[in-house]
N, C-alpha and C positions, 0 to 999 in steps of 0.2 A: 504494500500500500504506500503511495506515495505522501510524504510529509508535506502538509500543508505550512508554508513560513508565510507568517504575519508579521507586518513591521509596522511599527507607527510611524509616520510621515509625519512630522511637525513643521520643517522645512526643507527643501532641498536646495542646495549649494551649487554651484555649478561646478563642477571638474574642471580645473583649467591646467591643460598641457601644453607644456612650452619644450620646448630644445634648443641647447645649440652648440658650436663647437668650439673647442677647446683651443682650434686654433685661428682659425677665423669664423665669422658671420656673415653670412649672405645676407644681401639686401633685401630679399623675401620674409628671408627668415626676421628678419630685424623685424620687422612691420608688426608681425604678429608677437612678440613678446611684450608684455603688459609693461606699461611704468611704474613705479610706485604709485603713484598719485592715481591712476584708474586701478589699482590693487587697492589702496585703500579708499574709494568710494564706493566699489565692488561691497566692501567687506563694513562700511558704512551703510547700505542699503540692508544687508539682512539683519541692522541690530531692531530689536524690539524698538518701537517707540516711547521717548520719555515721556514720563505723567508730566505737565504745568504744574509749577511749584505753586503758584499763586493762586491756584485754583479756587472758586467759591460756590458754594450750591446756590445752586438759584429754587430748589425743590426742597422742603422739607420731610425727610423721611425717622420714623421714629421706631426705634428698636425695643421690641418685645420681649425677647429674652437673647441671649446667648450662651451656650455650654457647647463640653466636648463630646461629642457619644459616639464609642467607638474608638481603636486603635490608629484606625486609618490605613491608609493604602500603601503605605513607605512609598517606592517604587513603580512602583502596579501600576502601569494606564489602564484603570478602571472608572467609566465615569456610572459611580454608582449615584444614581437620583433620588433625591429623597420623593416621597411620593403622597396625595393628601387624598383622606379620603373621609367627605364630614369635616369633623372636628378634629380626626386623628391624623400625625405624623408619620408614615411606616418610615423608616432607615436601616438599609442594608450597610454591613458591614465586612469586609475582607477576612476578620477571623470566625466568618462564623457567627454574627450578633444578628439580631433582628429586632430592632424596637419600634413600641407605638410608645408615642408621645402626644399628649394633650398638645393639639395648633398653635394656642393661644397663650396657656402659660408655659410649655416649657418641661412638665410635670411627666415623669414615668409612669405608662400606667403597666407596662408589664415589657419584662427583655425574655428574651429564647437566646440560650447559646446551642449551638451543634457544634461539638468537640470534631477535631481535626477534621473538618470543612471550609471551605477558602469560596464562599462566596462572590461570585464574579457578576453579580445581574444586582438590578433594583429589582424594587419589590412590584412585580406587578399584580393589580389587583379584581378582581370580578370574580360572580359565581360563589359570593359569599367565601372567598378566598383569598389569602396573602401568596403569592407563588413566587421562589427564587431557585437561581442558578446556579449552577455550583462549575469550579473548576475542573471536577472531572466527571461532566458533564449530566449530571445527577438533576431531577427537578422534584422541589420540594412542597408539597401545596398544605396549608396550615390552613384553619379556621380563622377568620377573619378578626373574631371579635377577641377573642383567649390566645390564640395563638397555639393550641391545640394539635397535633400532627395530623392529614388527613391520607395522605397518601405520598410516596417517594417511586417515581420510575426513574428507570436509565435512559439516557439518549445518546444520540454515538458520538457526541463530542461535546467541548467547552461551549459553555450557555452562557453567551455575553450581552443578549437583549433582554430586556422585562419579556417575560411573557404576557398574554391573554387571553382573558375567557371572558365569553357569553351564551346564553342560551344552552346551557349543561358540554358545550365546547369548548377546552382549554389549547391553543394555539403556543409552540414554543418554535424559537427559529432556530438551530445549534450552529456552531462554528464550521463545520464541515457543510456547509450550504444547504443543511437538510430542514424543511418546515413540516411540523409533526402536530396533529390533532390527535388530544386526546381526549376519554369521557371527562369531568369535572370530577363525574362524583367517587371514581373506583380508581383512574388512571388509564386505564386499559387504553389502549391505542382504535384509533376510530380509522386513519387514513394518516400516508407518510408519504411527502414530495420530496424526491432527492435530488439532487444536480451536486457537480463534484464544482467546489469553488476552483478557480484558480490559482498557481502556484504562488501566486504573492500578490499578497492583499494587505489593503491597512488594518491596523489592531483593533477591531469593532463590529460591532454588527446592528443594523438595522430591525424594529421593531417590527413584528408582524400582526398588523392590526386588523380589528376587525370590524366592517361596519356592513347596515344592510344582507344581511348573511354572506358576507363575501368576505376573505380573510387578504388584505393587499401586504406583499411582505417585494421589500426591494432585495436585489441580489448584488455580489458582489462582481458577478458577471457585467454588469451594467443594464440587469431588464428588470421590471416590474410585474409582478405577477397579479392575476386576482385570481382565488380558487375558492369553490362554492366550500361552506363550511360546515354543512355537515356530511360529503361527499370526498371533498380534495379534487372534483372534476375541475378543470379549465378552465375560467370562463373569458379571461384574455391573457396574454401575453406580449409584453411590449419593450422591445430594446429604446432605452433611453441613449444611452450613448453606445461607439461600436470603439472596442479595442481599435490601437494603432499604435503605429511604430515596431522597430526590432526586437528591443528589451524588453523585461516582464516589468518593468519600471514604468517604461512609456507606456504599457498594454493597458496599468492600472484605472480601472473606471469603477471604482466601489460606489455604490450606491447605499454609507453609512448612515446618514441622517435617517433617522424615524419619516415616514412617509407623514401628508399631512390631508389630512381629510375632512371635506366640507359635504353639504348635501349632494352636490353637484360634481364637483371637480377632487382631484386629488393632486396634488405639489411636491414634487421630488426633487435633490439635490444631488449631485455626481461628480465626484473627486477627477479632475480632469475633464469634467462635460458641462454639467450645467445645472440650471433652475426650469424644469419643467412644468409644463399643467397639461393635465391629461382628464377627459370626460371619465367621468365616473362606471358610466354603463358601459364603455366596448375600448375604451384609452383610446380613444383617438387623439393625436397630440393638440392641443390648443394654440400653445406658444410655450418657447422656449427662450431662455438667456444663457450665452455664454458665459458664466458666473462660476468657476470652480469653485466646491466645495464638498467638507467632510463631515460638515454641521447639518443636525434638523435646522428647519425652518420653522418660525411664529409666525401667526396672522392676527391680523388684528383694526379696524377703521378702516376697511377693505383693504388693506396692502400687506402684503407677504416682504416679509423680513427676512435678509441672508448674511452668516457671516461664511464669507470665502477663505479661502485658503490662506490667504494673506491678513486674516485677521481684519480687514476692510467690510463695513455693515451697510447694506443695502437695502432703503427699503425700495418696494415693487411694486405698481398699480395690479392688484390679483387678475386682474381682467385682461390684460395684454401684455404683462411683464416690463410696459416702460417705466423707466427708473424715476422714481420720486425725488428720492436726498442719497445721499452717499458719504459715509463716516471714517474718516482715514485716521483721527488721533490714535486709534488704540492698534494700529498695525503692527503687527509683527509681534503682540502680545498675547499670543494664543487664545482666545477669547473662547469661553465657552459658546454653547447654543444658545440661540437669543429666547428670552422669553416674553411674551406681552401679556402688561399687567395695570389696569387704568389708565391706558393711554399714554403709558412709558414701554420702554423696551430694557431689558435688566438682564447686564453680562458678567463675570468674572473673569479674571485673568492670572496668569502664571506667578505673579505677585501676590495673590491675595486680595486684590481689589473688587470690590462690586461695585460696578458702574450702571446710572441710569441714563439712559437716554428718550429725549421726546421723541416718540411715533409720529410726531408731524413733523417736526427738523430735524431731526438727529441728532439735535444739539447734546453735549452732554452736561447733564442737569443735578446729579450727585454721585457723590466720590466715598464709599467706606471702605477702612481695608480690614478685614475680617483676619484676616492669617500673615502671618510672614511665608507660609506654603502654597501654593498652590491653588487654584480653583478649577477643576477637569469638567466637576457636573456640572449639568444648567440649574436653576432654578426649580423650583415647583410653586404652583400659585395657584390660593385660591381666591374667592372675591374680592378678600380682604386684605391676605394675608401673602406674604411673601417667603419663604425660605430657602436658603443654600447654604452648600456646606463645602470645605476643602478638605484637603487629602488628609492632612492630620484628624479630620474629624473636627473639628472646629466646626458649628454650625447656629445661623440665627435667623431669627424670625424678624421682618419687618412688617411696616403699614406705613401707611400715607399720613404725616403729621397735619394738625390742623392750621 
């Protein structure tokens, strides 16, 4: 069986190969050996961008609680999301933790440890169920309310997206490209789509979701599937972008972002391809943007929100894909997924920082920095409430001050 390598791409560098000789230099040759001076704006262009010292909020946002819960990820690109559901907080944890937390204050109402399991998924939730994913590649479904075991199957590899269930159908996507229905209530296997991923792929996997009984899960092939969900029949199939080039580097078209689905249309994101919209009934494509990225996408005041590759935040008219505003301060800062939340758009970055910005300008409207670590998850939100958390496990709950 062939080994599947995952890398995470955070940025790619250019290779630059020079020569020459020892004893002289050809004029050819001369032209193409770099200066200092475009070596070092070369090497000026991939640094993160700096935050504005001077910075002032112009948004008042107000902190509900903050605590650590959880070990955290060391290492791990794992963006474990915290998840709301109600009133309650689910939080996945890399050793093994699973907690619900009270939204609003902050309060344990109950932890589950599972000894030597390394937790790789948030918590996804439905079917009167908490369900997570394990590193080897184990799926775990709990009672929603107690946290109670309900049932543990195997799946043939690492389970790096939330899962879902609706309708007594629980939907899991695993690392080896395979999407699997199971019953809710027993585990038992209902229907199993396989395709063999590609030999190099970014460290991730897209969510397999379910709407209208149709289960739409992106591939890292670069196509989007819809399969009926209580069957696993076909009901389209649609390449979003097409591999190119020589290398398995250039070939890369992952289709990481969580898909994003409205009554009508559905909005996909592709690492070397684009921003899609695609009809919900047969995918027909609507419009596309050439927009690389490895990020889901937020909607929100009809415009779809992108961050690219380059850490550069896009919003999008949903209707035709033409660009609204465009955010370049925080490039090159690894930004999480953007999330929309009253009419702000709310990212984290490799520092620590959680930044707001307005859905109408892009402006950026408040600055907190939660961590000296890291920020990989996005957000989770509900009406009111805000929360994200970094790799150390540092985690806070905002709201909109008055």
């Amino acid at each position: 069986m062939k080994h599947i390598i995952r890398v995470l791409i955070i940025g790619i560098l250019p290779i630059l190969i020079t020569g020459c000789s020892l004893l002289e230099e050809k004029p050819e040759e001369s032209a193409n050996i770099e200066t200092k001076e475009e070596k070092e704006d070369q090497s000026k262009k991939s640094e993160p961008s700096k935050l504005k010292k001077n910075f002032s909020s112009s948004l008042t946002v107000k902190t509900l609680w903050k605590k650590r819960l959880g070990s955290g990820l060391d290492d791990y690109y794992l963006k474990l999301r915290p998840n709301i559901e109600g009133e309650n907080l689910y939080i996945t944890d890399r050793d093994g933790d699973l907690f619900n937390v009270d939204l609003k204050s902050g309060k344990l109402h109950w932890k589950v440890k599972d000894k030597n399991v390394e937790y790789t998924s948030s918590a996804g939730l439905g079917d009167g169920m908490i369900l997570v994913g394990t590193g080897d590649g184990r799926l775990i479904a709990r009672e929603i309310e107690s946290g109670t075991l309900r049932w543990i199957v195997q799946t043939s590899s690492e389970i790096l997206a939330a899962p879902s269930a609706h309708k007594g159908i629980t939907v899991v996507r695993s690392a080896d490209g395979a999407v699997q229905a199971l019953d809710s209530k027993t585990g038992s296997e209902v229907w199993n789509y396989r395709r063999e991923a590609p030999r190099l792929t970014l460290r991730g996997n897209s969510r397999s979701l379910i709407s209208d009984n149709v289960v739409f899960s992106a591939l890292d092939n670069g196509r989007l599937i819809a399969l009926d969900l209580k069957l696993g029949n076909m009901v389209w199939n649609k390449a979003i972008t097409v591999p190119s080039g020589v290398t398995d580097l250039e070939r890369m078209v992952d289709l990481d972002g969580d898909p994003l689905i409205t009554e009508d249309f559905v909005y996909v994101s592709s690492f070397q391809g684009g921003v899609t919209a695609l009809s919900k009934v047969n995918g027909q494509i609507i419009w596309a943007r050439q927009i690389s990225s490895y990020n889901a996408l937020a909607r929100g005041g009809r415009k779809i929100f992108v961050v690219d590759e380059d850490s550069v935040i896009w919003a999008l008219n949903e209707e035709d894909g033409i660009s609204v505003w465009k955010q370049s301060e925080l490039e090159k800062r690894f930004i999480t997924d953007p999330v929309f939340f009253n009419n702000y758009i709310i990212v984290g970055d490799f520092e620590g920082y959680v930044h707001w910005l307005s859905a109408e300008t892009g402006e950026i409207v408040n600055r907190i920095r939660l961590d000296r670590n890291s920020i990989l998850a996005p957000a989770a939100a509900s009406d009111e409430i805000v929360v994200i958390r970094s790799v150390s496990g540092k985690t806070i709950a905002m709201t909109l001050g008055d």
